[in-house]
Backbone as a chain_set.jsonl record, in Angstrom:
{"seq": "XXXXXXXXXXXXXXXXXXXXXXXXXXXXXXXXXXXXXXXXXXXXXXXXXXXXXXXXXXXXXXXXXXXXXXXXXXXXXXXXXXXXXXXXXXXXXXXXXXXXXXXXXXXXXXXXXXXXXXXXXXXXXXXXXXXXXXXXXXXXXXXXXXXXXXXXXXXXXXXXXXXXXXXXXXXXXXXXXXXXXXXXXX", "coords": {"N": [[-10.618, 31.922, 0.579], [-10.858, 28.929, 1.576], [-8.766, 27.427, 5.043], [-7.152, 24.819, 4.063], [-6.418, 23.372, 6.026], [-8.823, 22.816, 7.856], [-10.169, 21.186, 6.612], [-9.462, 19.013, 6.981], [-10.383, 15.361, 7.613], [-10.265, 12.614, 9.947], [-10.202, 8.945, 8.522], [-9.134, 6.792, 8.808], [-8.056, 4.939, 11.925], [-5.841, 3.213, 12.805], [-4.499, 0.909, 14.983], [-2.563, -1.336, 17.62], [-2.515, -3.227, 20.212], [-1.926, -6.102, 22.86], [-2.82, -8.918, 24.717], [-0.943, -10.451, 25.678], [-1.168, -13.207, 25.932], [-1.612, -16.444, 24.427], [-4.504, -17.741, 22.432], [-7.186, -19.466, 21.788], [-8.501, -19.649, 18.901], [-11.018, -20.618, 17.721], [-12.533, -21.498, 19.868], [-12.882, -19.026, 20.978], [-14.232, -17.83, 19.005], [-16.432, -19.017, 19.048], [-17.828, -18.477, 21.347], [-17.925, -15.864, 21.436], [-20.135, -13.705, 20.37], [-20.924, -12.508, 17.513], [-18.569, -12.711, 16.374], [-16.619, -13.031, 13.733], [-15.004, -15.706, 12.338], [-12.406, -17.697, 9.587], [-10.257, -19.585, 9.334], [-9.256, -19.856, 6.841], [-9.492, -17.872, 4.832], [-8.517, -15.733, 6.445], [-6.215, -15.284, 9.002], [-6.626, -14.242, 11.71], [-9.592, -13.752, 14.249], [-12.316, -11.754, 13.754], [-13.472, -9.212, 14.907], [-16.374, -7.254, 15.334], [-17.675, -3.304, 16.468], [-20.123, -1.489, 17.05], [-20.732, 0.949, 17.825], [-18.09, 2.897, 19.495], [-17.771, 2.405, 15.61], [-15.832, -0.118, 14.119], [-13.13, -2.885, 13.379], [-11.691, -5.47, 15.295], [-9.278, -7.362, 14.875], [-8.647, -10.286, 15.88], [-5.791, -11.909, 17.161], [-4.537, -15.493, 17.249], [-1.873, -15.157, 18.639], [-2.337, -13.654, 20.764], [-2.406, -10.927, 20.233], [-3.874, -8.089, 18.83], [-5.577, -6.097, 16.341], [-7.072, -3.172, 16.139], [-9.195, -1.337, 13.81], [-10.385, 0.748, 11.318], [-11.501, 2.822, 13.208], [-12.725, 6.117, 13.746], [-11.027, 8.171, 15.431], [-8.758, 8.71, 17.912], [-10.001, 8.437, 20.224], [-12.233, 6.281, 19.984], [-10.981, 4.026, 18.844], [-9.73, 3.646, 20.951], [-12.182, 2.837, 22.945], [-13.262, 1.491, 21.609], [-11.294, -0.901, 21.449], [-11.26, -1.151, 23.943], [-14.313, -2.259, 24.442], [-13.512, -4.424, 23.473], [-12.056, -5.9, 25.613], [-13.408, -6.234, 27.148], [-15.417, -8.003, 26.241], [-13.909, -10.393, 26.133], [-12.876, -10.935, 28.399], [-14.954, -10.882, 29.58], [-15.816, -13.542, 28.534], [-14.045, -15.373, 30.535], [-11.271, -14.877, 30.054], [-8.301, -13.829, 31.452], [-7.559, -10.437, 31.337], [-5.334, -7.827, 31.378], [-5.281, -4.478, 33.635], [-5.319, -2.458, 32.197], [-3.853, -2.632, 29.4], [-1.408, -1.914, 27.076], [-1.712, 0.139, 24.151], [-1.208, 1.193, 20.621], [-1.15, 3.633, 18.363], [-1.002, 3.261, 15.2], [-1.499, 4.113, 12.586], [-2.67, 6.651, 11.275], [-4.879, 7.861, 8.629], [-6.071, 10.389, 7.087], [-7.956, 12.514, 5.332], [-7.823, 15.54, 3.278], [-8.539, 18.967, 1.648], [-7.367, 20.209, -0.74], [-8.133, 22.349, -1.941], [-8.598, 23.484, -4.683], [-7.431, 22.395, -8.369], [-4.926, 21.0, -9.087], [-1.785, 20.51, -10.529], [-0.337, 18.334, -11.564], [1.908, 16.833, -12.784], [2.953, 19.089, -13.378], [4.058, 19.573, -10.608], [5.061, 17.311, -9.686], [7.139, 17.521, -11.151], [8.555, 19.66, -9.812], [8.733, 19.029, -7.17], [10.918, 17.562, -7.103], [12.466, 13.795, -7.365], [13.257, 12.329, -6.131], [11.498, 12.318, -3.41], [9.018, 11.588, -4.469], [6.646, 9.601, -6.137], [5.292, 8.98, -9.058], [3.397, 7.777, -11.488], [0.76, 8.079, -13.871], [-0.36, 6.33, -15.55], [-0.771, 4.74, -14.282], [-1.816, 4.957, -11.367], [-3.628, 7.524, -10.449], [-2.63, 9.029, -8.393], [-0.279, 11.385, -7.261], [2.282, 10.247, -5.109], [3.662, 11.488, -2.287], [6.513, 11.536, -0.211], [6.967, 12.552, 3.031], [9.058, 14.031, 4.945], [9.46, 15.231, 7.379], [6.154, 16.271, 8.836], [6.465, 12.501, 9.375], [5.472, 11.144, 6.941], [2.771, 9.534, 4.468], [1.733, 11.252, 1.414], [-0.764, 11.348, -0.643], [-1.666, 12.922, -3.294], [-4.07, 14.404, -5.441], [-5.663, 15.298, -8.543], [-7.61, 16.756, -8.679], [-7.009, 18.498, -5.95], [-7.111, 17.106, -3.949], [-6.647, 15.526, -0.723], [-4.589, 12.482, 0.287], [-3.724, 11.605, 3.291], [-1.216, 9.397, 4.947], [0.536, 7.049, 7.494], [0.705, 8.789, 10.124], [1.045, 9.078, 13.367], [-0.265, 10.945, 15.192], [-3.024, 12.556, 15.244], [-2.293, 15.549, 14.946], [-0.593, 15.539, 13.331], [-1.116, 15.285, 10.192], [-2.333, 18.122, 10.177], [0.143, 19.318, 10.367], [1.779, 17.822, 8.12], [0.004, 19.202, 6.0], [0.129, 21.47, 5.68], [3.067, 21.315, 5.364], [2.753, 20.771, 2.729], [1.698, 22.656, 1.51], [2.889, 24.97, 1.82], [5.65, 24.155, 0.506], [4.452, 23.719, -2.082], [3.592, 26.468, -2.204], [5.824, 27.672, -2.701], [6.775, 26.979, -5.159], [4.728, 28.127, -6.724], [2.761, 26.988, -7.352], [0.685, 26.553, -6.453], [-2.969, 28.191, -6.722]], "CA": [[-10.286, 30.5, 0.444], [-10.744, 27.899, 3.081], [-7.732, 26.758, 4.938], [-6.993, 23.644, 4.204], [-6.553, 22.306, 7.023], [-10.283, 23.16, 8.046], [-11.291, 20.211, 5.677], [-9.013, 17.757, 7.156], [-11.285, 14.884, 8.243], [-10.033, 11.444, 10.036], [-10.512, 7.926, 7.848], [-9.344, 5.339, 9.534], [-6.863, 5.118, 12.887], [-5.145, 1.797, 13.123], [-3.941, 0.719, 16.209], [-2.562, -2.28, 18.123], [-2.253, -3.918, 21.564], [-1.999, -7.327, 22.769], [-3.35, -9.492, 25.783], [-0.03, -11.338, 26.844], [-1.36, -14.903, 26.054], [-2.243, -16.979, 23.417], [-5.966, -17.74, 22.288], [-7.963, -20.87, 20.927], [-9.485, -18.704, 18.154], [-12.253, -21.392, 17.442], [-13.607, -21.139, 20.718], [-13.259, -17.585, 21.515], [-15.222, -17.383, 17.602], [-17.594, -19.888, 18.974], [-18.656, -18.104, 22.334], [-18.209, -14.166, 21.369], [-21.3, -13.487, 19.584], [-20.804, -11.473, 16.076], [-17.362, -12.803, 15.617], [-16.409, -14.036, 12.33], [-13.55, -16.815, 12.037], [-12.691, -18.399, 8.859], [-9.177, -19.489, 9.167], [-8.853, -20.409, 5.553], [-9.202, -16.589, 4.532], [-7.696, -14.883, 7.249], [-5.172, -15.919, 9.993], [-7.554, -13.894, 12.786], [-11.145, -13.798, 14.398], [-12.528, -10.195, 13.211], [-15.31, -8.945, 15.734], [-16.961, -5.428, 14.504], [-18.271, -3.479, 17.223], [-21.303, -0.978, 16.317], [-20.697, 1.702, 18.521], [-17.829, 3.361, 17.78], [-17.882, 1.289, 14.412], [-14.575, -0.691, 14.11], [-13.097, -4.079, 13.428], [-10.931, -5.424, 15.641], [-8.306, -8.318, 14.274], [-7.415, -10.631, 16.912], [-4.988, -13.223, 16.616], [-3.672, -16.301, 18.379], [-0.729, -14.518, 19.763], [-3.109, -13.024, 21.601], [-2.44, -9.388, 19.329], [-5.07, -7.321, 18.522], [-5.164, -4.743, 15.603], [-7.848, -2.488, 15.564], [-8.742, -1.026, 12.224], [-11.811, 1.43, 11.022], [-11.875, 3.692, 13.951], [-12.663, 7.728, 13.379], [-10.612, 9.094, 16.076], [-7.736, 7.971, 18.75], [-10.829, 8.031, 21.143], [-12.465, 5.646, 19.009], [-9.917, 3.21, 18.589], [-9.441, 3.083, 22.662], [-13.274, 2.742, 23.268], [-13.821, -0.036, 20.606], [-10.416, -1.932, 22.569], [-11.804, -1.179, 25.532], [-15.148, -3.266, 24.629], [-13.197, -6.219, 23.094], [-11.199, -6.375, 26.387], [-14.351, -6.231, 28.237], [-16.067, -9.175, 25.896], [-13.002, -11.567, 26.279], [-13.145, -10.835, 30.074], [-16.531, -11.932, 29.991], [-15.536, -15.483, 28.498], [-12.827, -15.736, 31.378], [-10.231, -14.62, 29.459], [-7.766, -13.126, 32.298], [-6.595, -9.375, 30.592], [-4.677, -6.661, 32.427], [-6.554, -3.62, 33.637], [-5.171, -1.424, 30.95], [-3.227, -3.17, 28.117], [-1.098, -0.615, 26.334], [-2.99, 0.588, 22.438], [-0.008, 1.543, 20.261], [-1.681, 4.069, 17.671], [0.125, 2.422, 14.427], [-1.461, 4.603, 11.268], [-3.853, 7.621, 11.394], [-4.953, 8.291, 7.703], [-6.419, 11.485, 7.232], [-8.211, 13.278, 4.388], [-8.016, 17.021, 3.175], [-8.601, 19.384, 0.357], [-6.171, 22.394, -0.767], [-9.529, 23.975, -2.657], [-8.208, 24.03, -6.419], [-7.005, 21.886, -9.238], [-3.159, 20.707, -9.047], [-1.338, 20.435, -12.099], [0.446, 17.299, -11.01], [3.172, 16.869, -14.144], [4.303, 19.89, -12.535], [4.702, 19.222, -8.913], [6.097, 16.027, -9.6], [9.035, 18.093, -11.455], [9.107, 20.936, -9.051], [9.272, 18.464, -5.534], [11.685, 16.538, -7.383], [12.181, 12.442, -7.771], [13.697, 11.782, -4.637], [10.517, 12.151, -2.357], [7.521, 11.134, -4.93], [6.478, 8.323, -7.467], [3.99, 9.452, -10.135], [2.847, 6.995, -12.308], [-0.525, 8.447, -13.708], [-0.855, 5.227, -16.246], [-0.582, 3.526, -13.101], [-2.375, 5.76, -10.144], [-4.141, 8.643, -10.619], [-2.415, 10.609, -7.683], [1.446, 11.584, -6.934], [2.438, 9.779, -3.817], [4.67, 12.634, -1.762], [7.04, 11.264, 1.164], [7.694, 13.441, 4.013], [10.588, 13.798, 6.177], [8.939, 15.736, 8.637], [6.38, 14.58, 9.893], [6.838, 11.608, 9.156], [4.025, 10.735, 6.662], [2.927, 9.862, 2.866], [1.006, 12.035, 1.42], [-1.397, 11.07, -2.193], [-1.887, 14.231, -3.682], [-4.801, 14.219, -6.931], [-5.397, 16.368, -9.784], [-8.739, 17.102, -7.656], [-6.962, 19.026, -4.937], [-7.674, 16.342, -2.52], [-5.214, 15.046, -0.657], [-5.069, 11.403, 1.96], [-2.261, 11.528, 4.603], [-0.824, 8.376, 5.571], [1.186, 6.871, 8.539], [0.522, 10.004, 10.55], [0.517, 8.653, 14.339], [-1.29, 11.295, 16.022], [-4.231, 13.774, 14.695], [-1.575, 16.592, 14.485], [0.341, 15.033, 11.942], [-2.018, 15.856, 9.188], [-2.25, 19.326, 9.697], [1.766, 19.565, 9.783], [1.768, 17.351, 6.4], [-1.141, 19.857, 4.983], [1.092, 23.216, 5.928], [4.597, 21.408, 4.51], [2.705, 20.695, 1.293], [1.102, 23.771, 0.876], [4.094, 25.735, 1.93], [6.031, 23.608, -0.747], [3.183, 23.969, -3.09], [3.681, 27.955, -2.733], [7.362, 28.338, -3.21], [6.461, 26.36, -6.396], [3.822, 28.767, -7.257], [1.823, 25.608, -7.663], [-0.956, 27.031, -5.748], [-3.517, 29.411, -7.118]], "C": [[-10.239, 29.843, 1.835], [-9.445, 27.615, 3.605], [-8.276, 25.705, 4.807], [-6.781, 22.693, 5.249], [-7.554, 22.358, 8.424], [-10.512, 21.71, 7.328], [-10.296, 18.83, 5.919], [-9.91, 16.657, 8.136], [-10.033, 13.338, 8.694], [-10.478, 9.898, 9.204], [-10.33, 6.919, 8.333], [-8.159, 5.905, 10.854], [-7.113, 3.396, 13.141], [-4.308, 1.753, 14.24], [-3.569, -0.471, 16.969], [-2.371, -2.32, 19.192], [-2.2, -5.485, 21.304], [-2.162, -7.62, 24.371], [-2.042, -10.176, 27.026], [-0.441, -12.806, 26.802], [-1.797, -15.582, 24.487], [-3.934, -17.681, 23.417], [-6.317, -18.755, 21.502], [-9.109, -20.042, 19.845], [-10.999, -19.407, 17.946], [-12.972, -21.646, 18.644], [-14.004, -20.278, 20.951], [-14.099, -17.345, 20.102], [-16.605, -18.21, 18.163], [-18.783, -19.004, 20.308], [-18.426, -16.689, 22.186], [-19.218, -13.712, 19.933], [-21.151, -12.244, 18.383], [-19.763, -11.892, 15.568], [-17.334, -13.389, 14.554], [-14.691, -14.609, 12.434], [-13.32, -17.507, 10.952], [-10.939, -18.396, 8.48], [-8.584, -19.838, 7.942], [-8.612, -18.753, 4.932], [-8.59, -16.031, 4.953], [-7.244, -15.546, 8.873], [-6.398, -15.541, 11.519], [-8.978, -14.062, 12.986], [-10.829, -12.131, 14.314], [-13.914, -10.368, 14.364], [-15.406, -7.538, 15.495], [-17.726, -4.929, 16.011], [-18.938, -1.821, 16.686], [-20.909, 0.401, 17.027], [-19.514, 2.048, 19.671], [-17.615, 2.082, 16.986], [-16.154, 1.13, 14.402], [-14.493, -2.267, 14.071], [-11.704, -3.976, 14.322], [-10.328, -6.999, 15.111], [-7.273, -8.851, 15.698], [-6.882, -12.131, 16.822], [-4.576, -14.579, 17.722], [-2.79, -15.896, 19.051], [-1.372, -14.098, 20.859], [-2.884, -10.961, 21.355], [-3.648, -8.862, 18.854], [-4.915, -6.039, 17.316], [-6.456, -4.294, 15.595], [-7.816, -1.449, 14.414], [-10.652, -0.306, 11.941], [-12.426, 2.223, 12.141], [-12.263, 5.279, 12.917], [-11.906, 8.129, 13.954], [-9.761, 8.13, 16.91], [-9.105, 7.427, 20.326], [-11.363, 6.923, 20.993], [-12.418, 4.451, 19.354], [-9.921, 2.517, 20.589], [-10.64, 2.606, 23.56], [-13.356, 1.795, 22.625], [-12.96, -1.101, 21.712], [-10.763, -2.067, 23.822], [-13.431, -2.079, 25.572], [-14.881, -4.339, 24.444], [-12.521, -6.88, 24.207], [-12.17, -7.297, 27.281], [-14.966, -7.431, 27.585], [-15.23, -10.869, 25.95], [-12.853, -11.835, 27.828], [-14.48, -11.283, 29.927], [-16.489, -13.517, 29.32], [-14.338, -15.748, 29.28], [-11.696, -15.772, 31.056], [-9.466, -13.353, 30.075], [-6.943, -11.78, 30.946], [-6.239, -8.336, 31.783], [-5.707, -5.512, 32.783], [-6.954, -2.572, 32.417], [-4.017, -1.784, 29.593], [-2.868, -1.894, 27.137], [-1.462, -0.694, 24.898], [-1.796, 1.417, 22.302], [-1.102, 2.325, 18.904], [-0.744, 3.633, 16.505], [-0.273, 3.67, 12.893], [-2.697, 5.968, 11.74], [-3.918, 7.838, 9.91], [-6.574, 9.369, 7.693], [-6.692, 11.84, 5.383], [-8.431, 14.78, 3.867], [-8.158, 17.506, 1.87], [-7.971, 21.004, 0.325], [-7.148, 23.567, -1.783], [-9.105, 24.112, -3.678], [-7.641, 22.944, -6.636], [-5.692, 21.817, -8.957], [-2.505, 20.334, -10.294], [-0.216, 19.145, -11.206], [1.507, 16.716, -11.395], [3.925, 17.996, -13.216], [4.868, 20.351, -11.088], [5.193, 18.397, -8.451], [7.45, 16.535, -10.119], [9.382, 18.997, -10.375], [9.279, 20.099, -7.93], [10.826, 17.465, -5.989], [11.787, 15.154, -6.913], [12.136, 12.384, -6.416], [12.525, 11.488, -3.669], [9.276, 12.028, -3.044], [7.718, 10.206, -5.784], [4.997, 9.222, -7.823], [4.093, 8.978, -11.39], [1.416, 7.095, -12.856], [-0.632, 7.378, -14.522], [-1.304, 3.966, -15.09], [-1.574, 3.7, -11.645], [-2.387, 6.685, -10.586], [-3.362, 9.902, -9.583], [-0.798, 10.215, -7.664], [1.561, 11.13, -5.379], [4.057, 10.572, -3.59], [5.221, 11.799, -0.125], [7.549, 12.341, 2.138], [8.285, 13.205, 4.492], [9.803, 14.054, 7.37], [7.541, 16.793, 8.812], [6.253, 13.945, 9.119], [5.9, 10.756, 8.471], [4.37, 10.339, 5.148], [2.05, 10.329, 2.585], [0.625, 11.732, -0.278], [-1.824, 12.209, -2.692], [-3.28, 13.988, -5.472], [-5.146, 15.594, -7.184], [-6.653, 17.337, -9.283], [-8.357, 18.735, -6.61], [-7.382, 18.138, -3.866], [-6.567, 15.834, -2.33], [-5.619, 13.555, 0.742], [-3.522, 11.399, 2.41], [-2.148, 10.233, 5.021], [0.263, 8.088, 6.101], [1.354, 7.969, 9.642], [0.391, 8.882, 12.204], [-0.215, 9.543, 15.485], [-2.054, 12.278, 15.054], [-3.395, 15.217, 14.196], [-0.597, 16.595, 13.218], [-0.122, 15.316, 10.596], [-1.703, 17.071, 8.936], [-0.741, 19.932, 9.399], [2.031, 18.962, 8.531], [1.31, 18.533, 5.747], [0.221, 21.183, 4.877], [2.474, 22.629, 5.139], [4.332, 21.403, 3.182], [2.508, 21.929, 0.851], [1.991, 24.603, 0.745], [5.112, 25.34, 0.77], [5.527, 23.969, -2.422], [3.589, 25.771, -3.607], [4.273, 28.382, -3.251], [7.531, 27.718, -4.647], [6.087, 26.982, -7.155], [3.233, 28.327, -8.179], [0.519, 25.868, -7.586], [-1.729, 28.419, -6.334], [-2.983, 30.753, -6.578]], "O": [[-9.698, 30.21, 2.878], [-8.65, 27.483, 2.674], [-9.414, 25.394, 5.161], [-6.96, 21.475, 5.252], [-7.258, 22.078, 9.586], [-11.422, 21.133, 7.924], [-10.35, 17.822, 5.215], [-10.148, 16.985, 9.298], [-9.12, 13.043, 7.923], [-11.667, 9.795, 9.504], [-11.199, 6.049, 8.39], [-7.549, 6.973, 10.799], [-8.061, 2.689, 13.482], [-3.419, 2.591, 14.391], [-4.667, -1.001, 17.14], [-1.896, -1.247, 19.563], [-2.329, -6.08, 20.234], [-1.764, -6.814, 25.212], [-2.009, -10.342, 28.245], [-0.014, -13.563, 27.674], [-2.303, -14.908, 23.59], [-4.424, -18.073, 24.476], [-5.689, -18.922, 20.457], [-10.314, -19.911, 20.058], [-12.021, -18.724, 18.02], [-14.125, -22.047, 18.488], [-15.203, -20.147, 21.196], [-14.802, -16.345, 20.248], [-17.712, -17.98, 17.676], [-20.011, -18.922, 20.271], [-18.915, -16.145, 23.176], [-18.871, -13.484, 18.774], [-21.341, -11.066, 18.687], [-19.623, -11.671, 14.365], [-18.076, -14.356, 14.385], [-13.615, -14.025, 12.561], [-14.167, -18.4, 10.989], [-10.38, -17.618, 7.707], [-7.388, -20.131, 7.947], [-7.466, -18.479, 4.577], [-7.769, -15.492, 4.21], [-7.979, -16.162, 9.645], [-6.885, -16.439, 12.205], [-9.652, -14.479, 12.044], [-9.829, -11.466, 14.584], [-14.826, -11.173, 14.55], [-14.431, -6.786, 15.489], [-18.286, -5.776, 16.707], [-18.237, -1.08, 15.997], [-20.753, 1.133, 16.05], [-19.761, 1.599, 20.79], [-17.356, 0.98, 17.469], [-15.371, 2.053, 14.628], [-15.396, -2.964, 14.532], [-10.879, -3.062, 14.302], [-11.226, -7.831, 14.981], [-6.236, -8.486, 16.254], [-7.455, -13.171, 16.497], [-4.365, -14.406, 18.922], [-2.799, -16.24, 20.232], [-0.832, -14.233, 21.956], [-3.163, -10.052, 22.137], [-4.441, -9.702, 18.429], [-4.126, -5.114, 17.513], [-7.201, -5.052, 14.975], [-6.813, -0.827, 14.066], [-11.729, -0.789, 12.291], [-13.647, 2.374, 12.177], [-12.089, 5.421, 11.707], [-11.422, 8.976, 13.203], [-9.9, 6.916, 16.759], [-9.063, 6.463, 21.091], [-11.082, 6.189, 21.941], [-13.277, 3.792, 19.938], [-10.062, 1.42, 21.13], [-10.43, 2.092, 24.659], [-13.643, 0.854, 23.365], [-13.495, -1.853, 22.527], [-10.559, -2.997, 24.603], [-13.76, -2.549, 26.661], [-15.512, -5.295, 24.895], [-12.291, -8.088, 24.148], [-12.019, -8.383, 27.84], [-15.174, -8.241, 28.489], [-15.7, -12.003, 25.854], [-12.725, -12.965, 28.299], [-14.796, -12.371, 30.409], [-17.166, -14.46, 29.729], [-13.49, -16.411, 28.683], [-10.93, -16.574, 31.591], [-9.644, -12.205, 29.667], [-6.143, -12.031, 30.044], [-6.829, -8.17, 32.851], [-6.845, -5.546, 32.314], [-7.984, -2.112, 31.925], [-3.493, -0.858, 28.974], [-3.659, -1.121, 26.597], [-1.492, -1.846, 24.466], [-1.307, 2.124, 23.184], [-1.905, 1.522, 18.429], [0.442, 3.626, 16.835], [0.688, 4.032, 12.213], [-3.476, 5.821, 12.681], [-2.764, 8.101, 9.571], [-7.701, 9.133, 8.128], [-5.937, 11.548, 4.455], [-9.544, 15.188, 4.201], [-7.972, 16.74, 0.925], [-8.016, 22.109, 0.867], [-7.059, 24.738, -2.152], [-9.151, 25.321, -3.906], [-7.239, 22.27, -5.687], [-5.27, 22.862, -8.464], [-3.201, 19.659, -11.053], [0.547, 19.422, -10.281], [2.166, 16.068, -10.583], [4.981, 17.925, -12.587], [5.726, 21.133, -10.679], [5.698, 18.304, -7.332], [8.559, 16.171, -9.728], [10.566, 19.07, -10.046], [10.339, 20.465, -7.421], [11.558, 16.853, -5.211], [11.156, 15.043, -5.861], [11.14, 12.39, -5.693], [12.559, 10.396, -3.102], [8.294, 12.327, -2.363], [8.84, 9.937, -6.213], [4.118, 9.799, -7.184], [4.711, 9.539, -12.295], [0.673, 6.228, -12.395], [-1.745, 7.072, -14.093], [-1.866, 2.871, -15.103], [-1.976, 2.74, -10.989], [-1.398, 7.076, -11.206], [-3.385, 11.121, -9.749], [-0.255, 9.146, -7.944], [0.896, 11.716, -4.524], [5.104, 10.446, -4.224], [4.48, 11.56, 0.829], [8.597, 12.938, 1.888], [8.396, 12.008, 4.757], [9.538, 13.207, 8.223], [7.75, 18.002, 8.917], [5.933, 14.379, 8.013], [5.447, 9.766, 9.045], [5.441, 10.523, 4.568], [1.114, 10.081, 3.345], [1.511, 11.844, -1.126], [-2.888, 12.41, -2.106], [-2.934, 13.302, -6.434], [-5.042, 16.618, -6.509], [-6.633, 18.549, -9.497], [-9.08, 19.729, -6.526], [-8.023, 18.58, -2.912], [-5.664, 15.626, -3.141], [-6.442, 13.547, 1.658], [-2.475, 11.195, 1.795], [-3.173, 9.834, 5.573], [1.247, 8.602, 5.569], [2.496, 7.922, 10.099], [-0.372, 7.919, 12.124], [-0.678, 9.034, 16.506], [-1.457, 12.703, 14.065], [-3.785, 15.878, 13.234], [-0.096, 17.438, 12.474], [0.78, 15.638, 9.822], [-1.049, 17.421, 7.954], [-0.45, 20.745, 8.521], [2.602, 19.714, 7.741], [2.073, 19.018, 4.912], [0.971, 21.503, 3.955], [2.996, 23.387, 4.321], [5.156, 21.818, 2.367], [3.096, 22.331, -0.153], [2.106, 25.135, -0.359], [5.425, 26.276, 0.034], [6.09, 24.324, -3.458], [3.788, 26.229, -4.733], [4.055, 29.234, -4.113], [8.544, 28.051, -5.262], [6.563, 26.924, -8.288], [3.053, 28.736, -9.326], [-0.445, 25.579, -8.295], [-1.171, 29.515, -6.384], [-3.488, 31.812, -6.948]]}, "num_chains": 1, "name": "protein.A"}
């Protein structure tokens, strides 16, 4: 059997910074080429940048969320071109503007079927909701680390609020370890 936490892949890493100033979104949409602005839908200008693929969400405050990275590298390479394209419309930014990693969601698979009726009784209430009329998977809260964890009938599992890459595989090991003393797991 594979470990499981062999098949944990990255999905998105969400992350923010901010510039320190406020921003005329309808110009900076007018002179940064790809941006989209449409303040009736959404409060921010969204600029996508191709290489790594990512949107970044930046606001009048002058806040930034990046969103649709793969990796923490990613995430700091995409911010690092939007700094560099607002600096090129004379838009004074620091040299290094601190990037607050805010969500890492992560995907894995524990390799077998989960009987999910009965790992919602065996983890007991307190740390899941399982509503299958409602959502197909059992949403599992961890203590430590500090994550939520969607569990489906699949064996697949998505990790969320995880703030660094290691966080995953410590989720994967508390479930599975959980999972065992259950004798949940094949």
């Amino acid at each position: 059997m594979t470990d499981p936490k062999e098949t944990i892949t990255i999905e998105n890493v969400v992350a923010s910074t901010g510039i320190g100033q406020e921003l005329d979104l309808q110009s900076v949409a007018m002179d940064l080429e790809g941006a989209d602005y449409d303040p009736e839908q959404f409060p921010g200008l969204v600029y996508r940048t191709q290489e790594p693929k990512s949107a970044a969400l930046i606001f009048r405050s002058g806040k930034i969320v990046c969103t649709g990275a793969k990796s923490t590298d990613d995430v700091h390479e995409s911010l690092h071109i939007v700094f560099d394209k607002l600096r090129d419309l004379s838009i004074p930014i620091e040299e290094d503007p601190e990037i607050t990693v805010q969500n890492i969601v992560t995907s894995a698979d524990l390799g077998e079927s989960l009987n999910l009726n009965a790992i919602a009784i065996g983890l007991g209430l307190e740390s899941i909701e399982y509503e299958p009329e409602q959502f197909p998977g059992l949403v599992y809260r961890l203590e430590e680390p500090d994550v939520v964890a969607l569990l489906f009938g699949s064996g697949k599992l998505v990790i969320t609020g995880g703030k660094e890459p290691a966080d995953a595989a410590a989720a994967v090991d508390v479930i599975t370890e959980r999972l065992d003393e259950l004798g949940l797991l094949g």
